[in-house]
ROLO-404138 format. One record per residue (C-alpha): x, y, z; residue in three letters. Coordinates in nm, 3 decimals, always signed. Each point is the difference from the previous one (the first is absolute). Layout:
N
+---------+---------+---------+------+
|       X |       Y |       Z | rest |
+---------+---------+---------+------+
|       X |       Y |       Z |  ALA |
...
+---------+---------+---------+------+
This chain:
364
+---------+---------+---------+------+
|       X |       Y |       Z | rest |
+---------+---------+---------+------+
|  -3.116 |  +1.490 |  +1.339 |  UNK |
|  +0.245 |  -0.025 |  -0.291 |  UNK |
|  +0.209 |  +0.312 |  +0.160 |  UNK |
|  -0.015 |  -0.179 |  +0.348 |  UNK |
|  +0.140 |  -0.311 |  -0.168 |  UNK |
|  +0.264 |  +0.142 |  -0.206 |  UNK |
|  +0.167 |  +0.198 |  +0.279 |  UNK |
|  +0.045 |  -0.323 |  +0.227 |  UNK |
|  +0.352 |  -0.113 |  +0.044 |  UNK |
|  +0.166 |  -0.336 |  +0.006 |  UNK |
|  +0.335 |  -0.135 |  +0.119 |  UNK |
|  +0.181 |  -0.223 |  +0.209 |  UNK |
|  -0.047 |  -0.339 |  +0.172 |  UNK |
|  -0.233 |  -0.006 |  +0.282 |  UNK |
|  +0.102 |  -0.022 |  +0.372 |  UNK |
|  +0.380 |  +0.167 |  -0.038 |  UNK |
|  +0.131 |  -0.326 |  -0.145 |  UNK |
|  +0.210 |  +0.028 |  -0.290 |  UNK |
|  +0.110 |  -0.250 |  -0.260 |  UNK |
|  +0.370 |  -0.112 |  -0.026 |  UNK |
|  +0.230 |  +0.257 |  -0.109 |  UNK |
|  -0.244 |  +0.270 |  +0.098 |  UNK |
|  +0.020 |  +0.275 |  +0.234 |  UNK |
|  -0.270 |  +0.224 |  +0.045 |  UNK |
|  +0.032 |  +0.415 |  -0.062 |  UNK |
|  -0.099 |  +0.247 |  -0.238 |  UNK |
|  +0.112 |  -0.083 |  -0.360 |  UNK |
|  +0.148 |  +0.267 |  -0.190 |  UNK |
|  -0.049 |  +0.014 |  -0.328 |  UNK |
|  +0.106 |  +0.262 |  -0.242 |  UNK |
|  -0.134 |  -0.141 |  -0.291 |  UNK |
|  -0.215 |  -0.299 |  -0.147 |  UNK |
|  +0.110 |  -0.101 |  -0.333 |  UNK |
|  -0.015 |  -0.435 |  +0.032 |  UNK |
|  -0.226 |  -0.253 |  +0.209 |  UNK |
|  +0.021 |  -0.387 |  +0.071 |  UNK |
|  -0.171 |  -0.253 |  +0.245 |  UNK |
|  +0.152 |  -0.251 |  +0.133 |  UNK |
|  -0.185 |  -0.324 |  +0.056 |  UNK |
|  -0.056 |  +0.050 |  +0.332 |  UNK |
|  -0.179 |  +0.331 |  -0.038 |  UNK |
|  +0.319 |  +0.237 |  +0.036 |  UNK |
|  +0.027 |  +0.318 |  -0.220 |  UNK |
|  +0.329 |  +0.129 |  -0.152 |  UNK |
|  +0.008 |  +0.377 |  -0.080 |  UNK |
|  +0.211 |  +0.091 |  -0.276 |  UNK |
|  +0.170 |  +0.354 |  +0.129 |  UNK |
|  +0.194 |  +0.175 |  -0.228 |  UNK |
|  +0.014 |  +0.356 |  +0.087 |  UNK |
|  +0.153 |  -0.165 |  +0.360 |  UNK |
|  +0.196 |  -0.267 |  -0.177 |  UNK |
|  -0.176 |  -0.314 |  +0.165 |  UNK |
|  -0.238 |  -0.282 |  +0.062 |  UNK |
|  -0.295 |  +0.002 |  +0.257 |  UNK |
|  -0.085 |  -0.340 |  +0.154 |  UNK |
|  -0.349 |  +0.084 |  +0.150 |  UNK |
|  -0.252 |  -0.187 |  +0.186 |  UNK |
|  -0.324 |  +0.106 |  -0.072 |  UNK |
|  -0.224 |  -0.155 |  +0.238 |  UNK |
|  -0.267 |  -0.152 |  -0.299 |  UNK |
|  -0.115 |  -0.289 |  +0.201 |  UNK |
|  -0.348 |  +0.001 |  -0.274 |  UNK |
|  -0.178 |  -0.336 |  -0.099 |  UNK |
|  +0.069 |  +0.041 |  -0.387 |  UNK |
|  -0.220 |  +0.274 |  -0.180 |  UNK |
|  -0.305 |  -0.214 |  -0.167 |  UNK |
|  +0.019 |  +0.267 |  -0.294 |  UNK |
|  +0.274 |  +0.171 |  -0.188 |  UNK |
|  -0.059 |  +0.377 |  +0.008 |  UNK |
|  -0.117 |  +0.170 |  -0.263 |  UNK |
|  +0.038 |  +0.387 |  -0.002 |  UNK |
|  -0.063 |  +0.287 |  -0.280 |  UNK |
|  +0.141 |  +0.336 |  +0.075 |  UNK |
|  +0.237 |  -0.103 |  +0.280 |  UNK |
|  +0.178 |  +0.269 |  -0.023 |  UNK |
|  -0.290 |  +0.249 |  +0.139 |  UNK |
|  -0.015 |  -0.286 |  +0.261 |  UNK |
|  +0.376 |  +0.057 |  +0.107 |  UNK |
|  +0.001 |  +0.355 |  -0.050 |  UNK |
|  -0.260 |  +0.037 |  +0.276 |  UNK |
|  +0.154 |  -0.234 |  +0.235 |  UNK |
|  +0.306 |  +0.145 |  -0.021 |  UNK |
|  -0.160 |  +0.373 |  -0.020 |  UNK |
|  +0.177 |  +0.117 |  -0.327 |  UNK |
|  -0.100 |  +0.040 |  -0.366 |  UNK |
|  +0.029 |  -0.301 |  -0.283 |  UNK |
|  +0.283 |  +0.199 |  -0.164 |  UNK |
|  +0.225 |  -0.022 |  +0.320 |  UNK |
|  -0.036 |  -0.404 |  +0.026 |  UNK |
|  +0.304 |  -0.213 |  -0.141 |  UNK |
|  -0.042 |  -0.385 |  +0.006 |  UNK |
|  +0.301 |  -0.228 |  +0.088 |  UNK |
|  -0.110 |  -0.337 |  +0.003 |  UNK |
|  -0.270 |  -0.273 |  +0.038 |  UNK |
|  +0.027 |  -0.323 |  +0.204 |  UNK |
|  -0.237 |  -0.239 |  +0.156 |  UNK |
|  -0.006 |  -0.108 |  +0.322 |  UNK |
|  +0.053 |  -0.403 |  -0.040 |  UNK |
|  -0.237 |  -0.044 |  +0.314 |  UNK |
|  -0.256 |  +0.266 |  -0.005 |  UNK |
|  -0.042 |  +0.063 |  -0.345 |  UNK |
|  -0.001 |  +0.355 |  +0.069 |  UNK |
|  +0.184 |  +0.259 |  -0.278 |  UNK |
|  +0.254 |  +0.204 |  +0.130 |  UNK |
|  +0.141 |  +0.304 |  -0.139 |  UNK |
|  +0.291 |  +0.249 |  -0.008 |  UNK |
|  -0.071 |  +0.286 |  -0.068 |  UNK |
|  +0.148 |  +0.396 |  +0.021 |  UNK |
|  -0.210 |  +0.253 |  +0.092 |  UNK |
|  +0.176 |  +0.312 |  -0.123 |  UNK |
|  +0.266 |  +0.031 |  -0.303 |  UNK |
|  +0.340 |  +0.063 |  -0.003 |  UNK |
|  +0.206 |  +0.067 |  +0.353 |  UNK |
|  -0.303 |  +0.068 |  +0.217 |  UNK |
|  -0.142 |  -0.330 |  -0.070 |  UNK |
|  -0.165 |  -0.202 |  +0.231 |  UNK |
|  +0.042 |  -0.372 |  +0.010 |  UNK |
|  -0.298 |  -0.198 |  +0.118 |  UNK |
|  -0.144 |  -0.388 |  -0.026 |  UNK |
|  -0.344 |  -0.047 |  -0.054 |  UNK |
|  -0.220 |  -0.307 |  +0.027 |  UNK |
|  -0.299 |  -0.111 |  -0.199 |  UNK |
|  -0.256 |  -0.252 |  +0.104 |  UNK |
|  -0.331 |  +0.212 |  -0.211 |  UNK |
|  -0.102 |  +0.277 |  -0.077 |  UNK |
|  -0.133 |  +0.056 |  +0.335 |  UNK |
|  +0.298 |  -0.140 |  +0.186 |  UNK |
|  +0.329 |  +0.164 |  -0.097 |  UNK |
|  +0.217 |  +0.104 |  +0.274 |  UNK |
|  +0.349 |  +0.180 |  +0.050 |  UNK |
|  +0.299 |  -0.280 |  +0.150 |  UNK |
|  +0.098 |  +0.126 |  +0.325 |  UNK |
|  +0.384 |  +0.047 |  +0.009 |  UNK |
|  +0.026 |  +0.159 |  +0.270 |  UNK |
|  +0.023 |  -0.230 |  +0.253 |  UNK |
|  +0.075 |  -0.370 |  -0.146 |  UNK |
|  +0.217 |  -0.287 |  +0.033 |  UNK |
|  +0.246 |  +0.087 |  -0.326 |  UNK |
|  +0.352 |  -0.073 |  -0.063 |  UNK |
|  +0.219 |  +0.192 |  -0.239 |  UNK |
|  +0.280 |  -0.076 |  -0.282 |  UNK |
|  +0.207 |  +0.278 |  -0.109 |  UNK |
|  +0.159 |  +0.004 |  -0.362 |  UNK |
|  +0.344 |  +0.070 |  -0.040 |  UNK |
|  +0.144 |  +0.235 |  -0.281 |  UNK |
|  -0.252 |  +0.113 |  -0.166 |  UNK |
|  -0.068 |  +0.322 |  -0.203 |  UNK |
|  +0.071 |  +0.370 |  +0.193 |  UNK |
|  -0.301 |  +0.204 |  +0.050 |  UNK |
|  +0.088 |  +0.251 |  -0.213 |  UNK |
|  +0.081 |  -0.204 |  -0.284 |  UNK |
|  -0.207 |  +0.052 |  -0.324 |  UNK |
|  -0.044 |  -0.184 |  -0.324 |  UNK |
|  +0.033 |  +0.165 |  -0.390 |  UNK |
|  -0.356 |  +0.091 |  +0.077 |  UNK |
|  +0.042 |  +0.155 |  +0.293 |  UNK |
|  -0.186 |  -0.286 |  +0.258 |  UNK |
|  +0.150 |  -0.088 |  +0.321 |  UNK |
|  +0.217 |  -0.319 |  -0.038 |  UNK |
|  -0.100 |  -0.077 |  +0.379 |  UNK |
|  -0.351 |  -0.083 |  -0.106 |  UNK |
|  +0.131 |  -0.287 |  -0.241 |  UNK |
|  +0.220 |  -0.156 |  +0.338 |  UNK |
|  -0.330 |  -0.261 |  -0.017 |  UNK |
|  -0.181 |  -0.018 |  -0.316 |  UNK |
|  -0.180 |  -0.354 |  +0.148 |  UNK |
|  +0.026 |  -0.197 |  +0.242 |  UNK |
|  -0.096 |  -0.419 |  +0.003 |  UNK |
|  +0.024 |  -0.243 |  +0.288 |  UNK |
|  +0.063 |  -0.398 |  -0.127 |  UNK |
|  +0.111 |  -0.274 |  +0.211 |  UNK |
|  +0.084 |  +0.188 |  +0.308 |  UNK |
|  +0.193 |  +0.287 |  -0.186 |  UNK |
|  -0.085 |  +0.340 |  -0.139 |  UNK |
|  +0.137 |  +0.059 |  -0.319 |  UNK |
|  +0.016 |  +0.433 |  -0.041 |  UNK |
|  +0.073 |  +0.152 |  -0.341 |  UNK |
|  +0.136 |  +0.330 |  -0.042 |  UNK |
|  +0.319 |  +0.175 |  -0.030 |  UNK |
|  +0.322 |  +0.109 |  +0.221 |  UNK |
|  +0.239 |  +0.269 |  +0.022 |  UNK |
|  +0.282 |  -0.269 |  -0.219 |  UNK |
|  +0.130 |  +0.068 |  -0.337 |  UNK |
|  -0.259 |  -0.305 |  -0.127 |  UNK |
|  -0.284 |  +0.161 |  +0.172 |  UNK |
|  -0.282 |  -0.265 |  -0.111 |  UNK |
|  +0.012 |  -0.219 |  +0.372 |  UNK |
|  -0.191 |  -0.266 |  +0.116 |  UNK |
|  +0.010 |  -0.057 |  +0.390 |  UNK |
|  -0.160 |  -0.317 |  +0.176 |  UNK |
|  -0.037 |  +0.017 |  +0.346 |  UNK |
|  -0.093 |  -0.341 |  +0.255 |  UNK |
|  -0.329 |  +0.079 |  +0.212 |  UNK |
|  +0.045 |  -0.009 |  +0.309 |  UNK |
|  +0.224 |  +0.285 |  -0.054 |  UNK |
|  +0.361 |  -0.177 |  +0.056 |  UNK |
|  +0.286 |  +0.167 |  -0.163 |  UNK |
|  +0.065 |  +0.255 |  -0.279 |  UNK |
|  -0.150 |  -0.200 |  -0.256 |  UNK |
|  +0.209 |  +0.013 |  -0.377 |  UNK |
|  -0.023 |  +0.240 |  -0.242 |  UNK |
|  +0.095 |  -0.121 |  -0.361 |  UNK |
|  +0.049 |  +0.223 |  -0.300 |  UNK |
|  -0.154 |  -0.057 |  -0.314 |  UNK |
|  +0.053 |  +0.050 |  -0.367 |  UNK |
|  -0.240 |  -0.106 |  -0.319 |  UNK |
|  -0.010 |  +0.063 |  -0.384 |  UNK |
|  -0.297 |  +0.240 |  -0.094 |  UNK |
|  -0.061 |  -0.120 |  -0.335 |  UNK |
|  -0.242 |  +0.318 |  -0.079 |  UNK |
|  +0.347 |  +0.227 |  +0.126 |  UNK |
|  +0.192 |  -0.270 |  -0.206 |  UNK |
|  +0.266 |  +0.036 |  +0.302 |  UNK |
|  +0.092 |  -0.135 |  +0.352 |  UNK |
|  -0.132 |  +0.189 |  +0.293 |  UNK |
|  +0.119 |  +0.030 |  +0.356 |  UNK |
|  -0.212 |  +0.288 |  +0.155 |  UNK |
|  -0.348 |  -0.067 |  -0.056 |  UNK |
|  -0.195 |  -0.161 |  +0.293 |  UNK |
|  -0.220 |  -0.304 |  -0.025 |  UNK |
|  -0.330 |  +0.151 |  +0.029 |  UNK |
|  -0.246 |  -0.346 |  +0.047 |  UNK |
|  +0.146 |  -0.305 |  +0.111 |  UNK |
|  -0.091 |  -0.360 |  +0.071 |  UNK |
|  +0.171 |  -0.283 |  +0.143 |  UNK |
|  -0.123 |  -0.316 |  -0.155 |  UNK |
|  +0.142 |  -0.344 |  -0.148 |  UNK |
|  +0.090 |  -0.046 |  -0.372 |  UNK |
|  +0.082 |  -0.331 |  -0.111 |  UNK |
|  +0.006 |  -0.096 |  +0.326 |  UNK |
|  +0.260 |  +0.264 |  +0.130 |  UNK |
|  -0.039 |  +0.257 |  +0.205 |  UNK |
|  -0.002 |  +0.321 |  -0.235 |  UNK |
|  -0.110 |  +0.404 |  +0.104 |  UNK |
|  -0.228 |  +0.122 |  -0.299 |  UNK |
|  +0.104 |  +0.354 |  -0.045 |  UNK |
|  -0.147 |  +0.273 |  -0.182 |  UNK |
|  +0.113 |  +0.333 |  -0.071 |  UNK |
|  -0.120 |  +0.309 |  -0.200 |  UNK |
|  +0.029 |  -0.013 |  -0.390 |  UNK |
|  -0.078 |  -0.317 |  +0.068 |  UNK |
|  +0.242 |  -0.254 |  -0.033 |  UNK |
|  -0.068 |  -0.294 |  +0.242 |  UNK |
|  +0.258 |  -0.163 |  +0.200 |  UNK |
|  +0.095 |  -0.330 |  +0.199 |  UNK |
|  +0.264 |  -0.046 |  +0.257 |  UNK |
|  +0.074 |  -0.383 |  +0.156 |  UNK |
|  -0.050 |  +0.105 |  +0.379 |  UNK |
|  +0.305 |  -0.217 |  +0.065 |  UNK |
|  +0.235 |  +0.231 |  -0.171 |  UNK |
|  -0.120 |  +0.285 |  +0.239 |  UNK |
|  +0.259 |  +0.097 |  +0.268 |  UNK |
|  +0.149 |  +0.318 |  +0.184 |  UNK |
|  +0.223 |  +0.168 |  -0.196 |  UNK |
|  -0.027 |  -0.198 |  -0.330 |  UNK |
|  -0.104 |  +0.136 |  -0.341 |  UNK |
|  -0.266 |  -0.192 |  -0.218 |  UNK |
|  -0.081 |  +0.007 |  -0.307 |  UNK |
|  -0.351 |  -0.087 |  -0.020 |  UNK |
|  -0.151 |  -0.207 |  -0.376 |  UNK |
|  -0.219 |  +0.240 |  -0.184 |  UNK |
|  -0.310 |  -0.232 |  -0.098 |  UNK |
|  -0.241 |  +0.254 |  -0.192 |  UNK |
|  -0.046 |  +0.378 |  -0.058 |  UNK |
|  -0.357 |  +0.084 |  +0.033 |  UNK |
|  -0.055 |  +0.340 |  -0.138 |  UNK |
|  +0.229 |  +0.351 |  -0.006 |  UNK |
|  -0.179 |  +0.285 |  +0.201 |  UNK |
|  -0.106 |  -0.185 |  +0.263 |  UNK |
|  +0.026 |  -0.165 |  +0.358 |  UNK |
|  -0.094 |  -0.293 |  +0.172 |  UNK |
|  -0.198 |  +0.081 |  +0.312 |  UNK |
|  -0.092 |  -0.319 |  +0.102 |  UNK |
|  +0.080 |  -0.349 |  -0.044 |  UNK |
|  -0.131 |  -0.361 |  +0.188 |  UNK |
|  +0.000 |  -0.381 |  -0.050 |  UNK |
|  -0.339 |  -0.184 |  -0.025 |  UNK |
|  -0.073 |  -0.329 |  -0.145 |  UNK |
|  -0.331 |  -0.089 |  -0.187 |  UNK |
|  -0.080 |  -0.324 |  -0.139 |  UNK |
|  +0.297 |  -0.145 |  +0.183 |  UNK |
|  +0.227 |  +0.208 |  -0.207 |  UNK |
|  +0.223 |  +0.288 |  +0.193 |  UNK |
|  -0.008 |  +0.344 |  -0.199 |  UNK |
|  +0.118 |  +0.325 |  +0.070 |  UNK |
|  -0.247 |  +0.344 |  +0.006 |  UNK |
|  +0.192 |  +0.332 |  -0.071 |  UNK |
|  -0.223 |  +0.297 |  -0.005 |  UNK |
|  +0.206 |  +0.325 |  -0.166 |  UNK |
|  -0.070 |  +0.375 |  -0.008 |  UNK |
|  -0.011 |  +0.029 |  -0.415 |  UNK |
|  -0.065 |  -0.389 |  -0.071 |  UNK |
|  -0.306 |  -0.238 |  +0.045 |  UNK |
|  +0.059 |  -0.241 |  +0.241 |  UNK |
|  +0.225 |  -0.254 |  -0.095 |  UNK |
|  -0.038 |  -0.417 |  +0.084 |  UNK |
|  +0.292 |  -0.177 |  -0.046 |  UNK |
|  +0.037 |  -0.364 |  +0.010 |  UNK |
|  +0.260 |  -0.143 |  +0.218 |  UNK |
|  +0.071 |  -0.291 |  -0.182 |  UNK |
|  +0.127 |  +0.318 |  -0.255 |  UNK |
|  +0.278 |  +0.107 |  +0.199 |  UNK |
|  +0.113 |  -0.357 |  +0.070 |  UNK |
|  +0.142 |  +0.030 |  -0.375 |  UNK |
|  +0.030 |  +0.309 |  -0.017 |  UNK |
|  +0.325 |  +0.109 |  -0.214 |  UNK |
|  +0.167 |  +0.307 |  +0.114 |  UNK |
|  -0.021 |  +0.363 |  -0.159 |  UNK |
|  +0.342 |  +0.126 |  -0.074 |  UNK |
|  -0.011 |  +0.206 |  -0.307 |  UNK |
|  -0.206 |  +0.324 |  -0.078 |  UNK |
|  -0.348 |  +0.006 |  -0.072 |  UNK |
|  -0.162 |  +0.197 |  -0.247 |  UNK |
|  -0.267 |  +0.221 |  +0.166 |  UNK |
|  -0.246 |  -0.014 |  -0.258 |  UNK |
|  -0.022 |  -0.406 |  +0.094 |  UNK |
|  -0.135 |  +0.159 |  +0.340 |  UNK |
|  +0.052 |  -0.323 |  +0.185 |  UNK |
|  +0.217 |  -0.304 |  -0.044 |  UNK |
|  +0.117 |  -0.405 |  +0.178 |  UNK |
|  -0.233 |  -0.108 |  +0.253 |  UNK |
|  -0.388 |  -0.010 |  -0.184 |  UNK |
|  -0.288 |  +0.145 |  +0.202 |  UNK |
|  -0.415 |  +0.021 |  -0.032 |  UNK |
|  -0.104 |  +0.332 |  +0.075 |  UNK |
|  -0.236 |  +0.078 |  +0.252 |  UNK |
|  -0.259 |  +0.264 |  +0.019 |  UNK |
|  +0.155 |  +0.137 |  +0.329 |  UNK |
|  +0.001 |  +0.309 |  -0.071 |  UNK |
|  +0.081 |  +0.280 |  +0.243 |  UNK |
|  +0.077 |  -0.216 |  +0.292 |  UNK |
|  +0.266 |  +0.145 |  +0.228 |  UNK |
|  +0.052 |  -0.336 |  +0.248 |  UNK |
|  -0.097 |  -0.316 |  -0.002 |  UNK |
|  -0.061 |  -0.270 |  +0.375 |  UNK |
|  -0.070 |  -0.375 |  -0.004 |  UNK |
|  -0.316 |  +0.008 |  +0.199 |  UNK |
|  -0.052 |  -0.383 |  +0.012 |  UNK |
|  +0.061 |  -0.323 |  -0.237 |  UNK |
|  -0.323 |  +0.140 |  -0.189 |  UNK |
|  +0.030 |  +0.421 |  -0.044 |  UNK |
|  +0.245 |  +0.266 |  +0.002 |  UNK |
|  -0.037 |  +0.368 |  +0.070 |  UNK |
|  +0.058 |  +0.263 |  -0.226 |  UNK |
|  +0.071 |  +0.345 |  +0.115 |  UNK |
|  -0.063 |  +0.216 |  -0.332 |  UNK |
|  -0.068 |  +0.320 |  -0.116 |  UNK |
|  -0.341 |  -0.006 |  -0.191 |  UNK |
|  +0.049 |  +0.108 |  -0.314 |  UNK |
|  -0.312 |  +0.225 |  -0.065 |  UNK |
|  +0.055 |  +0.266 |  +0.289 |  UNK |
|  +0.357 |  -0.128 |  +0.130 |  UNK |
|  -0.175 |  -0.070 |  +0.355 |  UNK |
|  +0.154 |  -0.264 |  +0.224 |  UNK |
|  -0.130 |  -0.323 |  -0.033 |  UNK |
|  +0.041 |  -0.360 |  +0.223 |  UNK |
|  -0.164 |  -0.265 |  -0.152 |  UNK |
|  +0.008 |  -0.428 |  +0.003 |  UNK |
|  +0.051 |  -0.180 |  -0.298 |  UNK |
|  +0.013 |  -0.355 |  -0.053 |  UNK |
|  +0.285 |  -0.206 |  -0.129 |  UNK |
|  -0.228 |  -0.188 |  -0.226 |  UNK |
|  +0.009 |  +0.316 |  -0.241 |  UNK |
|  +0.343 |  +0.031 |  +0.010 |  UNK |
+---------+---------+---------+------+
């Protein structure tokens, strides 16, 4: 029953009708690195390996899921859906349908150049299903100078793979983090949905107080478009960890910004995650890192926030913005399910098995 289940697929709106903007076709995808739903159901595939963004309709007409799922070894679950090994999956992302309530995820099956990119969706246990792309209303954005395929880092990784390290949609645009093929290779694109033009692409620049210098060429790896003080601001965090705000006013194509370095959070380590949630009436912030506990930061912090301009000494370990760790350990992703839970994608800590799990906002 679970096998029958599993191998199901989804996709696309019922009837041949198609929603604005939409044309319906096989969606290629090269790569799944970054999702996002739009209010009205749509999902936007981050693509980085083919340089763009996937407007998809994926037909998930649901009444909302009465339960969040919760799922131990997902990973054995995925492997035999997709007919591979646990070793050979590679998540992308997490996001939650806003209707449904279903999780979807990107995932590659495969490593390196012979990977496979493919979009799963999670109702249970018993009901997780591969996204049709084959034949869907989608719509496509391509992104304009970004790395070369054959471009490689100091370590030797692809510099295609960072053209979209995440991907948010706010307000009717997407806001996609990553870098270009420009001398200041740190970009940050925004794009209007419907598709409607080639969107800007804004280079960016901030002062890694754990580097003590000012860097151009490291991407944005979580972001999050939210108000400070009542201006619109993008919350960025990068590796190392300094954290970041831009005022989304000063974004435009072709400009260079210097974004306000608010806090470093911790040397050797990365932000995977971050997302706004209020509790008691009060808006906060959730980062969840690959070295760190989670982190909850208080919005009302960043409102007077100074900024970080000088070096900082590494045996401090963090500096500016205060936080209250979080025992949130191991998770890789984090989805607003509803006003009352999140999920957590993780990696369970005693046997490194793939985990999706609720859990309530009251404990954060």
């Amino acid at each position: 029953m679970l096998l029958a289940a599993a191998l199901a697929a989804i996709g696309g709106t019922a009837g041949g009708e198609t929603k604005s903007g939409l044309h319906r076709g096989a969606v290629g995808l090269e790569s799944a690195s970054a999702l996002a739903f739009a209010p009205d159901g749509t999902l936007f595939v981050g693509d980085s390996r083919g340089a763009a963004i996937y407007a998809i309709d994926v037909g998930d007409d649901a009444l909302p899921l009465a339960e969040a799922p919760s799922i131990g070894d997902l990973d054995e679950l995925l492997a035999a859906l997709l007919g591979t090994t646990p070793r050979q999956l590679l998540v992308g992302d997490l996001a939650v349908h806003p209707r449904s309530r279903a999780a979807y995820l990107a995932l590659s099956r495969g490593r390196g150049d012979d990977a496979v990119p493919v979009i799963v969706r999670i109702a249970a246990a018993d009901d997780v299903r591969l996204v049709s792309l084959d034949d869907v209303p989608f719509a496509r954005a391509a992104l304009k100078k970004v790395p070369p395929a054959e471009a490689k880092d100091r370590r030797g990784r692809s510099l295609r793979t960072f053209t979209i390290t995440d991907l948010k949609y706010h307000r009717g645009t997407l806001y996609v983090a990553g870098l270009s093929n420009e001398e200041f290779a740190s970009t940050l694109r925004t794009l209007r949905y419907p598709f409607d033009g080639p969107g800007t692409a804004t280079s960016l620049e901030i002062f890694h107080g754990a580097h003590g210098r000012y860097e151009t060429h490291a991407p944005i790896r979580s972001l999050l478009p939210l108000e400070v003080g009542g201006e619109p601001q993008l919350l960025a965090g990068y590796t190392c960890t300094p954290l970041v705000t831009f005022p989304l006013r000063a974004l435009a194509d072709g400009a260079h910004v210097k974004g306000k370095t608010v806090a470093e959070l911790g040397f050797g380590n990365t932000p995977l995650d971050m997302l706004r949630y209020e509790k008691d009436g009060r808006p906060y912030v959730l980062v969840i890192n690959s070295s760190r506990a989670g982190m909850r930061i208080d919005v009302a912090d960043l409102v007077k926030a100074g900024a970080i301009d000088a070096p900082v000494d590494r045996a401090q370990v963090t500096a500016g913005v205060p936080y209250v760790p979080l025992p949130l350990g191991g998770a890789l992703r984090l989805a607003e399910r509803d006003e009352d839970t999140l999920l957590v994608l993780a990696r369970q800590k005693v046997d490194g098995s793939l985990a999706l799990y609720p859990y309530p906002k009251r404990r954060l």
